[in-house]
C-alpha positions as CSV (number, residue, x, y, z in Angstrom):
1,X,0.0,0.0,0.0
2,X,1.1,3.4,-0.4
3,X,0.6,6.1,2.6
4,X,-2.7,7.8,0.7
5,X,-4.3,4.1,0.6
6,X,-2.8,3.7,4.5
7,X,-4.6,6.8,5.6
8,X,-7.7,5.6,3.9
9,X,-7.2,2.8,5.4
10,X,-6.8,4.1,8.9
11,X,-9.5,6.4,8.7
12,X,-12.1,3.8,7.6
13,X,-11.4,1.4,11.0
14,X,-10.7,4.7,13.3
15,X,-12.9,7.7,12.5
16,X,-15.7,6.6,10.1
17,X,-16.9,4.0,12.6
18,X,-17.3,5.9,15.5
19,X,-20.7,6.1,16.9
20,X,-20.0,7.9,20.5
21,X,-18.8,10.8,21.7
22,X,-14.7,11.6,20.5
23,X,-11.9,12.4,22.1
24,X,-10.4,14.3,19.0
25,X,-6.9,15.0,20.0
26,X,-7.1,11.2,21.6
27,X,-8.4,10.6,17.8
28,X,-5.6,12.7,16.0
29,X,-2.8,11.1,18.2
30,X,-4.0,7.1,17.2
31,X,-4.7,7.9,13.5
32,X,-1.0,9.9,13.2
33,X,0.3,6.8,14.6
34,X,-1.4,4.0,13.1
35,X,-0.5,5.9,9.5
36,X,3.1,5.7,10.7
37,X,3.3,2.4,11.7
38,X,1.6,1.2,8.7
39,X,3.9,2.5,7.0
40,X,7.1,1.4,8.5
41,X,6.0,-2.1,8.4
42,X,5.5,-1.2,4.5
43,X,9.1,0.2,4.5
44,X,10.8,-2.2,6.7
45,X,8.7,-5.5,5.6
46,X,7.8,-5.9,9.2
47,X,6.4,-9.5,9.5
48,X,3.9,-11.0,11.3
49,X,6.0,-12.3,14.4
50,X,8.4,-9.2,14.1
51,X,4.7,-7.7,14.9
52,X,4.0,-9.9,17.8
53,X,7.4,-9.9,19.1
54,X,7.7,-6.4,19.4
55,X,3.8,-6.2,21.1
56,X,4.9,-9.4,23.6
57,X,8.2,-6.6,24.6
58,X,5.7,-3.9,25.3
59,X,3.6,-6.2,27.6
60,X,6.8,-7.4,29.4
61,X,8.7,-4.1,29.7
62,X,5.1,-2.7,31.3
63,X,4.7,-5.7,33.9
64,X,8.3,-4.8,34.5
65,X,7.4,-1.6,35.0
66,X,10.8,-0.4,33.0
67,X,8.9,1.7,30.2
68,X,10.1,4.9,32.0
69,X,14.0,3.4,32.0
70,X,13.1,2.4,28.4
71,X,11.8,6.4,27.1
72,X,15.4,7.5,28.5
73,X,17.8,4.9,27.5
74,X,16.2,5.7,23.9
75,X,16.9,9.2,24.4
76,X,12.5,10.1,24.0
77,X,13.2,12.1,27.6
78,X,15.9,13.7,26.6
79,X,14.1,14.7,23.0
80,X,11.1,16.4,25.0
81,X,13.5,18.3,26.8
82,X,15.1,19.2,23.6
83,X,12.0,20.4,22.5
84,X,10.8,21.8,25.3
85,X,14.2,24.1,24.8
86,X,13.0,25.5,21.4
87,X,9.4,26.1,22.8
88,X,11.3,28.6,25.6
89,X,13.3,30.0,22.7
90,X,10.3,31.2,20.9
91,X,8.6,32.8,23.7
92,X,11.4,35.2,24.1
93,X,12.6,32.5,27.8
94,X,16.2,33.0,28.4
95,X,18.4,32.1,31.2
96,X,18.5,29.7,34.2
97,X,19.5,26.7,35.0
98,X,19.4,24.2,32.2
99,X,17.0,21.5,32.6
100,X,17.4,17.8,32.2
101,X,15.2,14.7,32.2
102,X,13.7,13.2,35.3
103,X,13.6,10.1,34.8
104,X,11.3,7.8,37.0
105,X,12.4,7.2,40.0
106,X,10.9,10.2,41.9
107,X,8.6,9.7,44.7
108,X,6.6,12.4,46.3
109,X,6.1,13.5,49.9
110,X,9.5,13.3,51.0
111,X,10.4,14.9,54.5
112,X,10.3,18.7,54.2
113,X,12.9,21.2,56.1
114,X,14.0,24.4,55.8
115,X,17.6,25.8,54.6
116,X,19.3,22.3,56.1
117,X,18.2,18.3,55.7
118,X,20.4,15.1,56.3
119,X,19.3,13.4,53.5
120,X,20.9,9.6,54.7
121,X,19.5,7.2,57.5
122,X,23.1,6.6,58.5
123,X,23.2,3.2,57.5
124,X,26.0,3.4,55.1
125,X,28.2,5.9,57.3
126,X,31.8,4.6,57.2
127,X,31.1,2.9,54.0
128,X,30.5,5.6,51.6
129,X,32.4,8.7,51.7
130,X,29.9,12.0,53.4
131,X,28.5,14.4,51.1
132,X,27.3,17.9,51.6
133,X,25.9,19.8,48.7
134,X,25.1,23.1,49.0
135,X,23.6,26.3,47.1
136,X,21.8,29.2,46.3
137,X,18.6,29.6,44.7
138,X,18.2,32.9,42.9
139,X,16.9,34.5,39.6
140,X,18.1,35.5,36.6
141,X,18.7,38.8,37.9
142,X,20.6,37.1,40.8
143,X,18.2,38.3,43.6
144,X,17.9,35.7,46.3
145,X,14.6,33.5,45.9
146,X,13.2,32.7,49.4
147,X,10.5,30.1,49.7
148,X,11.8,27.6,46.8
149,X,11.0,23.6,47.4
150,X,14.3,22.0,46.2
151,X,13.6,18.3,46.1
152,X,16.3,16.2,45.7
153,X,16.9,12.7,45.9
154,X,19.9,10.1,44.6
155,X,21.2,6.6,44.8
156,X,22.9,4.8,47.3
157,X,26.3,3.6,47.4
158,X,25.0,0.3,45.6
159,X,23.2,2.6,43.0
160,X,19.7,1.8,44.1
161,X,16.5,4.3,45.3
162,X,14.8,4.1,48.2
163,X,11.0,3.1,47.8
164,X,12.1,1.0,44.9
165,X,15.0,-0.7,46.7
166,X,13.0,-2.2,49.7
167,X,15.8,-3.0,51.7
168,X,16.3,1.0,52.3
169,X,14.5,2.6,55.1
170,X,11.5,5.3,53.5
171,X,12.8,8.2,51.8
172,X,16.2,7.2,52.6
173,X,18.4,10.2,50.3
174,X,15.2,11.8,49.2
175,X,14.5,15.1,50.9
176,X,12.6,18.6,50.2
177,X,14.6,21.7,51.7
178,X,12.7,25.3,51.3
179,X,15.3,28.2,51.1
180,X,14.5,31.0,53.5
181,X,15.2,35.0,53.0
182,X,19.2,33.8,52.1
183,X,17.9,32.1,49.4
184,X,20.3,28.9,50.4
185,X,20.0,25.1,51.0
186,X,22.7,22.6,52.5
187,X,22.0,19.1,52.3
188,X,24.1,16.4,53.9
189,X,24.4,13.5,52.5
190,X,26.7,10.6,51.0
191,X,28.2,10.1,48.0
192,X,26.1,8.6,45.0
193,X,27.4,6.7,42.8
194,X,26.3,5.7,39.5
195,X,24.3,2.4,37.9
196,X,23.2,0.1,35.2
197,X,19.8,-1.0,33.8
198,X,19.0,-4.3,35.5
199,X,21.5,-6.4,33.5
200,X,18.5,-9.1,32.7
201,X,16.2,-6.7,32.0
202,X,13.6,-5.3,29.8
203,X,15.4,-1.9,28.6
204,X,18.7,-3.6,28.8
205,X,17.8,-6.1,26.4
206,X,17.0,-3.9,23.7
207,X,20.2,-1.8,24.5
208,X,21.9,-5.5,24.0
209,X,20.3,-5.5,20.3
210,X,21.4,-1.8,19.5
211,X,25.1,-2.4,21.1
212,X,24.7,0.2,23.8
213,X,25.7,0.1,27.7
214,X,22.8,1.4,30.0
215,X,25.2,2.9,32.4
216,X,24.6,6.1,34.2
217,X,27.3,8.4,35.8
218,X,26.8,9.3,39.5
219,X,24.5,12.2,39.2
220,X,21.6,13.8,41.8
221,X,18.2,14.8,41.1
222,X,16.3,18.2,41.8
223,X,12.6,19.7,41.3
224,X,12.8,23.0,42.1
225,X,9.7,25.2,42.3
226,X,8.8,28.5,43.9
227,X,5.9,30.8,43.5
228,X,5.5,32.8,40.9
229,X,8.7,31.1,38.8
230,X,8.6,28.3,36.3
231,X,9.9,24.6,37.7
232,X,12.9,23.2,36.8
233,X,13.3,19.7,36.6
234,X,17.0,19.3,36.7
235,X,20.4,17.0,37.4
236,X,23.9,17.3,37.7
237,X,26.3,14.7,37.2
238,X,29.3,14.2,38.8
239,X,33.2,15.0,37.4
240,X,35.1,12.1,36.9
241,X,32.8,9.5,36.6
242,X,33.9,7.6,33.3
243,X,30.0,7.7,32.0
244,X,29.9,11.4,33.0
245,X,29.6,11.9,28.7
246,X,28.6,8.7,27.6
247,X,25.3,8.9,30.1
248,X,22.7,6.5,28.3
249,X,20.0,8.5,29.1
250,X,21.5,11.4,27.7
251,X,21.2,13.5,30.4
252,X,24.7,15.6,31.1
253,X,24.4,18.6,29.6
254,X,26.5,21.6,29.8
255,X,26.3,23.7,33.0
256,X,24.9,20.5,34.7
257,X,28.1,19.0,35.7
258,X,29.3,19.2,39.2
259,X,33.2,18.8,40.9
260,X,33.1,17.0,44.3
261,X,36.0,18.6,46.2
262,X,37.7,16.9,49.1
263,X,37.3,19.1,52.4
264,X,40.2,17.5,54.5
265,X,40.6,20.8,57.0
266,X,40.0,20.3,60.2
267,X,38.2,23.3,61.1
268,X,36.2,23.5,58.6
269,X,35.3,19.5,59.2
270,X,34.7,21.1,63.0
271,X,32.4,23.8,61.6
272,X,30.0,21.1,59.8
273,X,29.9,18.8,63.0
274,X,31.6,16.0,61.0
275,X,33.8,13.2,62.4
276,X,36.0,13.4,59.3
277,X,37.2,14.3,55.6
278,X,34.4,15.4,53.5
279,X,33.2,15.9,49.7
280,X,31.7,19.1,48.8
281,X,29.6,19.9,45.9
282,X,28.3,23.7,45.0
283,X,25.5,23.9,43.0
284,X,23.6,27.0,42.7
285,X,20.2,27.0,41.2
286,X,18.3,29.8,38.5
287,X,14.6,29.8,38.3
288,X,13.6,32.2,35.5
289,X,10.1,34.1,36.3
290,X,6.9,32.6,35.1
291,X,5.4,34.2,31.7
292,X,1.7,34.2,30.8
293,X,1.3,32.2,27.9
294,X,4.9,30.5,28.0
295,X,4.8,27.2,27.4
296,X,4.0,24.6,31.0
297,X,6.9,23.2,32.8
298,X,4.5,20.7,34.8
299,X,4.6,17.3,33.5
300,X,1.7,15.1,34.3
301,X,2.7,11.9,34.9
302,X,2.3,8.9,36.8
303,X,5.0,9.2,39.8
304,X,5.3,7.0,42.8
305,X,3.5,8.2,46.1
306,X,4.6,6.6,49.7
C-alpha cells in the first residue's frame, strides 16, 4: 500500500466507525500513529512475528514496570526536553538553569525542612564517603529566591533508590529543603554513585540489540519550584565519573556537571559537625520568572507516592 491508501485505510477502522462521543486530540494522536506504523512495516517489511514480538516486549517491559527506563535509555526524555528548549526559545525565555530529564524514580512526599536536611539514614556511614551539597537559589537577575522547594533525591552507594530498593529505610536520600530569606539550602548526605539497567532486563535487552551500555554516571536529582517562577526539573552529574559523557539516558548537559572537592581541613570538618574528611559539591540554582502564555513546565505523569 502506499501512505494515501494507509490513511484511507486508517481512517475507515478509526474515524468513520465511530458512533459515540470523540476524544479528537485522543483521535488525532491514534490515526497519526497508526498511518506511521503502517507505513514502517511497509518500508521495513515488518512481519507478522516481528509484529507480535515487538507487542509481547511492550507487555513485558510494562509488567516490569521499565517503560520509563526504556523512554530515557532511547533518548525520548531527553528529546522532549530538547524540545521543550526551542518552545522557551520562541517565547522570548532565556536564562537559568538548564533543565534535564527526570527520569522515573521520583517519589513524592519526601520529608520537608527548611535551609538544612540530612538526607541519609546513617546506614552506610563509614562505608560511603559524606556528602554535603550546598547552594543558592536565585533569579536570573541574581536576587535571592526565598521560599523555593528543592527536592532532591539520589542513589545509594550500591546505585539503588529508596521506595524501589525495599531493603532502604522510607525516603532514605530523598528530601525537600525550602530556602529561606538567604535564598540557600545545605544538604548532607553521602556520595552517590552511578548504575546500570538491570542487566536481565527489559530496557537492557533492547540496549543488548542496538550495542549500547545502559550505564549512568553518578549524578543527583532536583525539582525546584517557587511561586511565581517556572519549575525546573533538573540533574547534575558528577566529574570524573567515566559515563559522565557517555550517560545512556543522555542526560549531562553543559552547566549540569558538578566537581566533588575533598574538604580534608579540620576546622572546617569542625564547623560542619563532622567526624571526618568530607566531599563538597556547590550547585547554585536559577529559576527564570513565570510568563503568561509560556509554554508549562508541569509534567503530568504517573510518579510513585509513599
Amino acid at each position: 500500500m502506499n501512505r494515501q491508501e494507509i490513511d484511507a485505510l486508517v481512517k475507515q477502522m478509526n474515524v468513520d466507525t465511530a458512533t459515540g462521543p470523540v476524544d479528537e486530540r485522543v483521535q488525532q494522536v491514534v490515526v497519526r500513529l497508526l498511518g506511521d506504523l503502517f507505513q514502517a512495516i511497509e518500508d521495513l517489511d515488518i512481519s507478522q512475528s516481528e509484529l507480535w514480538k515487538g507487542l509481547e516486549y511492550f507487555t513485558d517491559a510494562g509488567q516490569a514496570n521499565e517503560l520509563g527506563l526504556l523512554a530515557a535509555g532511547l533518548g525520548l526524555e531527553h528529546y522532549l526536553d530538547l524540545r521543550a528548549d526551542e518552545a522557551d526559545a520562541k517565547a522570548g525565555i532565556t536564562g537559568g538553569t538548564p533543565r534535564t530529564i527526570e527520569g522515573p524514580l521520583y517519589v513524592a512526599g519526601a520529608p520537608e525542612t527548611v535551609s538544612f536536611a540530612r538526607m541519609d539514614d546513617g546506614s552506610e556511614e563509614g562505608k560511603i564517603p559524606t556528602l554535603i551539597i550546598e547552594g543558592t537559589v536565585t533569579d536570573t537577575d541574581g536576587n535571592r529566591v526565598e521560599g523555593a522547594k528543592v527536592e532532591i533525591w539520589h542513589a545509594n552507594s550500591l546505585g539503588n533508590y529508596s521506595f524501589f530498593d525495599k531493603s532502604q529505610s522510607d525516603f532514605n536520600l530523598r528530601r525537600s529543603i525550602i530556602t529561606a530569606a538567604d535564598g540557600q539550602y545545605t544538604a548532607l548526605t553521602t556520595m552517590p554513585v552511578g548504575y546500570g539497567c538491570p542487566p536481565e532486563g527489559t530496557t537492557q535487552f533492547v540496549l543488548d540489540k542496538l550495542g549500547r551500555h545502559g550505564n549512568r554516571p553518578s549524578h543527583v536529582h532536583y525539582f525546584v519550584s517557587a511561586p511565581g517562577y517556572r519549575k525546573l526539573t533538573t540533574q547534575f552529574n558528577i566529574e570524573g565519573d567515566q559515563y559522565l559523557w557517555d550517560d545512556f539516558a543522555f542526560a549531562t548537559r553543559e552547566g549540569l556537571v558538578a566537581t566533588a572537592a575533598d574538604v580534608t581541613d579540620e576546622a572546617e570538618i569542625a564547623k560542619r559537625g563532622l567526624k571526618g574528611p568530607f566531599k563538597h559539591i556547590q550547585f547554585d540554582i536559577e529559576l527564570v520568572k513565570e510568563k503568561q502564555d509560556a509554554p508549562s513546565t508541569e509534567v503530568d505523569r504517573r510518579r510513585a507516592s509513599a
